[in-house]
C-alpha positions in Angstrom: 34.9 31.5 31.1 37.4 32.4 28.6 36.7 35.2 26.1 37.4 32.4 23.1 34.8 30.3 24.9 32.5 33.0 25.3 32.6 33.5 21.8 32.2 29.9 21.0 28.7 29.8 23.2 27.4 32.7 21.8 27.6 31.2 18.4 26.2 27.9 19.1 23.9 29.4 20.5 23.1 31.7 17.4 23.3 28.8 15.4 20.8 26.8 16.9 18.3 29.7 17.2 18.7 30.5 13.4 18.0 26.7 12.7 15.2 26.9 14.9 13.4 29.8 13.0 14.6 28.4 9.5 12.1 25.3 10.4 9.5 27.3 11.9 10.4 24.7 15.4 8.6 25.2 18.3 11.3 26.5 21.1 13.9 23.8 21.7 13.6 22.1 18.6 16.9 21.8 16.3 17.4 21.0 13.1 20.2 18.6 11.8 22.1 20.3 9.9 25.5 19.8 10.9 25.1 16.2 9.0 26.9 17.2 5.5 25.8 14.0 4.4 22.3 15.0 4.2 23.2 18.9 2.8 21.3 19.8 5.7 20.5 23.9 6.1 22.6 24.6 3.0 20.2 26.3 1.2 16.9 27.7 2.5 14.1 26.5 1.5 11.6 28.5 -0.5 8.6 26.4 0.7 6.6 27.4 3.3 7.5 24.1 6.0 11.5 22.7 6.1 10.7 19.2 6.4 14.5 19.1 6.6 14.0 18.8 10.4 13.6 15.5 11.0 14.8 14.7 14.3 12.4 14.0 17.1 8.8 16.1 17.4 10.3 18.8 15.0 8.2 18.3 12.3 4.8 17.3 14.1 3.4 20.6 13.5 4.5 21.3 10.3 1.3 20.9 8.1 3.9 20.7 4.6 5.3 17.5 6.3 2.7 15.5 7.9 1.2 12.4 6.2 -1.8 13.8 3.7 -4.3 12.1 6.1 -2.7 13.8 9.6 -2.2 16.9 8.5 -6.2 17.2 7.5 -7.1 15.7 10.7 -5.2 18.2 12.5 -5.3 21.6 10.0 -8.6 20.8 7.4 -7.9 19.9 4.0 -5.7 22.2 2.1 -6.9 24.5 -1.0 -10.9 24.8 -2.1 -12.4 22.2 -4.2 -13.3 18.6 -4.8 -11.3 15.9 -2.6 -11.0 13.0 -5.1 -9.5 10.6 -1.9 -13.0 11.6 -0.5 -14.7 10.6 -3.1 -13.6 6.6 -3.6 -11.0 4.7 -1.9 -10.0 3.3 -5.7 -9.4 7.1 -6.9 -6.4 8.2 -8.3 -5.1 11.1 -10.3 -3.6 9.8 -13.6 -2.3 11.7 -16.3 -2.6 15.5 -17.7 -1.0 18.8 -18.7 0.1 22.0 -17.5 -2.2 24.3 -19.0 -0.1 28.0 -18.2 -2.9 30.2 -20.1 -5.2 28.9 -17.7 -3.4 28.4 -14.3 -4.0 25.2 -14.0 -2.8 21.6 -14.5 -5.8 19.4 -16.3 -5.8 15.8 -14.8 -7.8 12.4 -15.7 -9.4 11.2 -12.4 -10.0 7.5 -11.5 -12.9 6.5 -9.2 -11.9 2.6 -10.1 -12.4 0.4 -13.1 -15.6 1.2 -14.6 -16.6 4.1 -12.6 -16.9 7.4 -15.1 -14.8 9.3 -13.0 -13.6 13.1 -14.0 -11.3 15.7 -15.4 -10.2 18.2 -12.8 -8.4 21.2 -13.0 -5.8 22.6 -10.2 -4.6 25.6 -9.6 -0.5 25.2 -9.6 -0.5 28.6 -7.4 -3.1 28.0 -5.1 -3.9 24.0 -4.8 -8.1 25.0 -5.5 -9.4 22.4 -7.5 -12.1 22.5 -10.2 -14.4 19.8 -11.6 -14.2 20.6 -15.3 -16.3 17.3 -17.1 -17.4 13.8 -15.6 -19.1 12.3 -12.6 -18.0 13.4 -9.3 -19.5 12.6 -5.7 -20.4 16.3 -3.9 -19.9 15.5 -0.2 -23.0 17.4 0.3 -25.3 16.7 -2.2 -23.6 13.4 -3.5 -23.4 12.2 -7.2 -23.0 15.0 -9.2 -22.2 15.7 -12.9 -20.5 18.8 -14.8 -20.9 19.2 -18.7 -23.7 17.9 -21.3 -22.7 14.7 -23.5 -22.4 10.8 -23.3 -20.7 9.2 -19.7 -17.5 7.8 -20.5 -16.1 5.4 -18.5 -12.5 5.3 -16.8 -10.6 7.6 -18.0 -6.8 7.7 -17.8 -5.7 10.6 -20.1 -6.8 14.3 -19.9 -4.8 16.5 -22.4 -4.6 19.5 -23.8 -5.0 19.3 -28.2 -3.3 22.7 -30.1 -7.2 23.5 -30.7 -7.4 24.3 -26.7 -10.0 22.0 -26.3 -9.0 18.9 -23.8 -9.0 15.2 -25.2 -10.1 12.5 -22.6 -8.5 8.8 -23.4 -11.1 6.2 -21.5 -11.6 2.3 -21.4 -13.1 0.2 -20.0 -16.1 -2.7 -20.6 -19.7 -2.4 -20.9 -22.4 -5.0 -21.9 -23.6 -5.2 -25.5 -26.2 -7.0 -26.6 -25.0 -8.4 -29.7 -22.8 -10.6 -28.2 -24.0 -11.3 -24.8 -21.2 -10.5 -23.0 -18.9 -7.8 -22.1 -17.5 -5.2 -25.1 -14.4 -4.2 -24.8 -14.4 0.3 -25.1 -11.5 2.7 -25.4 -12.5 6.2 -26.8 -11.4 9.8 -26.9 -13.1 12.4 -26.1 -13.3 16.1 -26.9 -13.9 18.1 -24.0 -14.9 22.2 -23.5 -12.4 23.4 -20.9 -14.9 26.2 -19.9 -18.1 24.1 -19.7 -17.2 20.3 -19.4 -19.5 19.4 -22.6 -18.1 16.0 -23.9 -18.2 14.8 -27.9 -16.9 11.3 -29.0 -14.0 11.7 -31.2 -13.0 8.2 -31.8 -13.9 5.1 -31.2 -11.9 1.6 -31.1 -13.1 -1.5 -33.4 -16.1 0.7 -34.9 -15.8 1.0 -37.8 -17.4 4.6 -38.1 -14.0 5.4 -36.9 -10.7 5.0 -38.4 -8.8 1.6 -37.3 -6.0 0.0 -38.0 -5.9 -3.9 -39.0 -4.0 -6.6 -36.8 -2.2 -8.1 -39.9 -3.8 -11.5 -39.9 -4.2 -11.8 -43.6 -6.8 -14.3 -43.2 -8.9 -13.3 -40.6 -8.2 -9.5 -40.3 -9.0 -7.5 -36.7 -8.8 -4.6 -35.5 -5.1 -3.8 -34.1 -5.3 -4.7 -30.2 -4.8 -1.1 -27.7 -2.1 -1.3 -24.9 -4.3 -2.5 -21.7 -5.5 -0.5 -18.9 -5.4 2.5 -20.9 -1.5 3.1 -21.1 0.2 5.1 -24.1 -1.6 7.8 -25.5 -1.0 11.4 -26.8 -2.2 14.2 -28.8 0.2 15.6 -31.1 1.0 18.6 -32.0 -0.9 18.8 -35.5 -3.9 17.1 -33.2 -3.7 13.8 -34.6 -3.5 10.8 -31.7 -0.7 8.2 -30.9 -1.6 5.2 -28.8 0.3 2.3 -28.1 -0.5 -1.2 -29.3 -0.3 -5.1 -28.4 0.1 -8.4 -30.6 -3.5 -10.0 -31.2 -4.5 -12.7 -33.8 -2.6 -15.4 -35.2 0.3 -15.0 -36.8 0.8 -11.7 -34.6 1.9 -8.5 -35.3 4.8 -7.1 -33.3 4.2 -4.5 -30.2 4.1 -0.9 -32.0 1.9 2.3 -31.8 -0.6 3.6 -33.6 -1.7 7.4 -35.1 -5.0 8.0 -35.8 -6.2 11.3 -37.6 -7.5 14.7 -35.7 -10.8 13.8 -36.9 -10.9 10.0 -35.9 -11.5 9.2 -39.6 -7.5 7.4 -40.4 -5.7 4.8 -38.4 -2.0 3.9 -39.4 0.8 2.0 -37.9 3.6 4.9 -36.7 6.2 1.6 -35.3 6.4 -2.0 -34.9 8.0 -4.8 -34.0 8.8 -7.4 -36.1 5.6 -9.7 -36.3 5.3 -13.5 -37.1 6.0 -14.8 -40.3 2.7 -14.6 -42.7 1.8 -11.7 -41.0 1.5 -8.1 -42.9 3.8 -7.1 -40.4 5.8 -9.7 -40.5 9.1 -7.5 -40.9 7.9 -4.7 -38.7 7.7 -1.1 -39.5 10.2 1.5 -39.6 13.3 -0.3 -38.1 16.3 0.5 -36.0 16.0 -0.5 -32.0 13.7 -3.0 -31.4 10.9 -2.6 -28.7 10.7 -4.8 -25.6 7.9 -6.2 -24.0 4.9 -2.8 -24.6 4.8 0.4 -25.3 4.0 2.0 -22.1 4.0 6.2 -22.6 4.3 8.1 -26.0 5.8 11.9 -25.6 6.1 14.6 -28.2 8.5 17.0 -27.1 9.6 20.1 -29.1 8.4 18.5 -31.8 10.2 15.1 -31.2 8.6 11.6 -30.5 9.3 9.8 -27.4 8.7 6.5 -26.5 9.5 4.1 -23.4 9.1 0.2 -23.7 9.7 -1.0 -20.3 13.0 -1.1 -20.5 13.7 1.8 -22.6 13.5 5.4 -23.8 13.6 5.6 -27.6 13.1 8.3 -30.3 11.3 7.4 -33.1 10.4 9.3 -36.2 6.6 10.3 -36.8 7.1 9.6 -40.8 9.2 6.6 -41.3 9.1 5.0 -37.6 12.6 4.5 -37.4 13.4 4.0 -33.4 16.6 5.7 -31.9 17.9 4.2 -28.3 18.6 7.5 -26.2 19.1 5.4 -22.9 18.0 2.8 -20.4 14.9 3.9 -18.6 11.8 3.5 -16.7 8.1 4.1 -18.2 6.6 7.4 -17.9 5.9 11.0 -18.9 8.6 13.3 -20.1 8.8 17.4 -19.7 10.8 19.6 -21.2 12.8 21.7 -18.9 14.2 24.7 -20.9 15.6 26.6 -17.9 18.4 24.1 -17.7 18.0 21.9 -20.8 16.7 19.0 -18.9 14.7 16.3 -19.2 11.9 15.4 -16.5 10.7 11.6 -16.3 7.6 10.9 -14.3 4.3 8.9 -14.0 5.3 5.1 -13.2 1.9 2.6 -14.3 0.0 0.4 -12.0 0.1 -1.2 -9.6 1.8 1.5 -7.9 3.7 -0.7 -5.0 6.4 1.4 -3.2 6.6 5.0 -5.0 8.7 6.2 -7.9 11.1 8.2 -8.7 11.5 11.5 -10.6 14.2 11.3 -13.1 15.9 13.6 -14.9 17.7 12.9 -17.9 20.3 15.0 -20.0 19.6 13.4 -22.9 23.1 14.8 -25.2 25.0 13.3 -22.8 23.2 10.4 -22.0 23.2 10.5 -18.6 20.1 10.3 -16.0 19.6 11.3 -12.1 17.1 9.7 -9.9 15.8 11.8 -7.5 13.2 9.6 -5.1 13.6 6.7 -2.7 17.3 7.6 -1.4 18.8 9.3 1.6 21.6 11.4 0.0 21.9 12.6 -3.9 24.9 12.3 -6.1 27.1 16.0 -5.6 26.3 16.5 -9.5 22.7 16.1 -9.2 21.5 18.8 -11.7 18.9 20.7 -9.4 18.4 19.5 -5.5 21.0 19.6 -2.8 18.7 17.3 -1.9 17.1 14.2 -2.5 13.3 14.2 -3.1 12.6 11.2 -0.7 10.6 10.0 2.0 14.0 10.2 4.1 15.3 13.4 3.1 13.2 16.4 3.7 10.1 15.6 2.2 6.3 15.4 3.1 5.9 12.1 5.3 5.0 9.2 3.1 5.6 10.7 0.4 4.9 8.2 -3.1 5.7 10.3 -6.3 3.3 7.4 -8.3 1.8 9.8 -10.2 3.0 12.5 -12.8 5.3 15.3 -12.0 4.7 19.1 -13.7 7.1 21.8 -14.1 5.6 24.5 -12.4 6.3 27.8 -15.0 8.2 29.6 -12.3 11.1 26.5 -13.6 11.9 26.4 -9.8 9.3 24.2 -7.9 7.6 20.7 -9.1 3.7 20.0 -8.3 3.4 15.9 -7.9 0.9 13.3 -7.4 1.8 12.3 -3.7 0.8 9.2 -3.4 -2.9 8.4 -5.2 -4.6 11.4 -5.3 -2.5 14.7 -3.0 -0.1 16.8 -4.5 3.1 17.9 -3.3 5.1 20.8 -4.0 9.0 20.2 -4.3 11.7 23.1 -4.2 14.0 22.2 -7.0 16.5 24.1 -5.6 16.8 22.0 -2.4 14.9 19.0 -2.9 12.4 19.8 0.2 8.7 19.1 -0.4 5.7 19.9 0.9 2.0 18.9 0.9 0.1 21.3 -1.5 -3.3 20.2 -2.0 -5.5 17.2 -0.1 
């Protein structure tokens, strides 16, 4: 052997043992990354498994990259606390907050449609979960429930109001007497953070409550909620915006509402263009017209954000006037200061194949989507990497959830699938299982 080819072995041999310690592989395992079209081993990883290496057994015993359900069977579940996929096989974790003074992300849990379900709290360092208000089953003492008040029903919302208390949006049906039949609910709910104790804040079409009229000026009703419980949020001043449909006849247009802190007021924020002989007939506040709904409402440094299906508008709290910032999918945006991003997540039911995380630079118009692909465009703002099933990421992974910036501005903690999280490395795009 030559001394150039000497040299040559010894360095792909280096190579390959560097890749194999990179990915934590058991001996004989390598990693692809000599495929640039991946941006393979380019960057480490800061998370504790490289689900980068993909090819044959290599990631079998990597707990981060395992499907949720595997990686339990074979490890135990991962972080303390209440499993909600234990719990139902209709649970899922819907939307919440980042709550940094506490530690902890605040979530609404699902147990199914009609169930009371929960809020929980998880810890974005550690993956322990909490129980903080709600009905929860205790695998070993079963049906359990943390805080004194009424039982709501399904709630969909738990966020954090600028009185650090949390505000639960539910709905639901339940039977009333009065009318023999089913009664449509949606509430909110105040909720103590530290204790779970629940108080009724507001209540649609009761009229001890603030409500806002459909229009009809001869038969008035109360202004028809978005269904399944899509398109609410507290504002900054505490007051609530939720999203609205058409009922009655003539209709109003589609639009959103904001009713007071204290549940007394209702108004119309935006609308649509109703039917003629409608109050609404000629819509309120003007500019881009909605589509089809209303599906997420997002204050964000003091600005109002909505998406309408097909769209992600800005719309003026005062006079309603809508702005078209760009073409869009439904969902939750997040500030990211750290590079003066935008971060779109939370897709609605039913939840088919996954989502994607978006993130949008919103001066210039332009998005990335960062889910569902095998390589990412070279001017992807923060991954090497895609975040994808095929592309160094947890097995199976389904971002169908909401996405939080973790406060470190490096890492992501998602809803994988239903009810797991994931942590993502924003730096390369790898992600790992965090909590199941």
């Amino acid at each position: 052997m030559n001394t150039d080819t000497h040299r040559l072995t010894l360095a792909l041999l280096a190579a390959v043992s560097l890749a194999s310690l990179a990915c934590g592989a058991e001996e004989g395992a390598i990693c692809p990354n000599d495929d640039p079209a991946l941006h393979i081993g380019e960057t480490p990883t800061s998370l504790e498994d490289d689900c980068r290496c993909t090819v044959g057994v290599s990631t079998n015993y990597l707990p981060g990259c395992l499907m949720a359900v595997e990686a339990e069977q074979k490890f135990g579940s991962k972080g303390e606390g209440p499993i909600p996929t234990n719990m139902s096989s209709n649970a899922r974790v819907t939307r919440g907050d980042l709550w940094e003074d506490r530690g902890e992300i605040i979530m609404a849990v699902s147990l199914g449609s009609q169930v009371p379900g929960f809020v929980m709290g998880l810890n974005y360092d550690t993956g322990d979960r909490r129980v903080i208000s709600g009905t929860y089953t205790d695998p070993a003492f079963g049906e359990k429930s943390v805080g004194e008040g009424d039982e709501w029903i399904e709630p969909t919302y738990a966020l954090r109001g600028p009185d650090d208390k949390i505000y639960v949006y539910t709905h639901g049906t339940r039977y009333d007497p009065a009318i023999s039949g089913q009664a449509k609910i949606i509430q909110i709910w105040r909720v103590d953070p530290d204790v779970g104790d629940r108080e009724l804040v507001w209540q649609w079409d009761d009229q001890r409550y603030g409500q806002c009229s459909n229009g009809v000026p001869d038969n008035p009703r109360t202004l028809q909620l978005a269904l399944e419980g899509k398109g609410f949020e507290v504002g900054s001043d505490g007051s609530f915006y939720i999203a609205s449909i058409r009922n009655g006849s003539p209709r109003p247009g589609v639009g959103f509402v904001n009713v007071s802190a204290d549940g007394s007021s209702c108004r119309v924020v935006s609308m649509a263009p109703g039917l003629s002989g409608n109050d609404y007939a000629d819509g309120v506040g003007g500019g881009f017209g909605f589509g089809i709904a209303v599906e997420s409402i997002n204050e964000v440094n003091g600005q109002l954000f909505v998406n309408d299906n097909n769209n992600l508008l800005r719309v003026d709290p005062e006079t309603g006037i809508r702005e078209n910032m760009m073409a869009s999918v439904p969902g939750t945006l997040e500030y990211d200061s750290r590079r003066d991003l935008y971060h779109l997540s939370a897709l609605v039911p039913p939840y088919n194949n996954g989502g994607d995380i978006i993130t949008i630079d919103l001066e210039s118009r332009k998005l990335w989507k960062a889910g569902s692909c095998t390589n990412i465009a070279v001017d992807h703002p923060y991954a090497e990497n895609c975040v994808g099933t095929a592309s160094g990421n947890a097995y199976n992974m389904l971002v169908n959830s909401q996405v939080w910036l973790h406060p470190d501005g490096e890492h992501m903690i998602a809803v994988n699938g239903r009810t797991t999280f994931l942590e993502i490395d924003m730096n390369t795009g790898v992600g790992n299982h965090f909590a199941y």
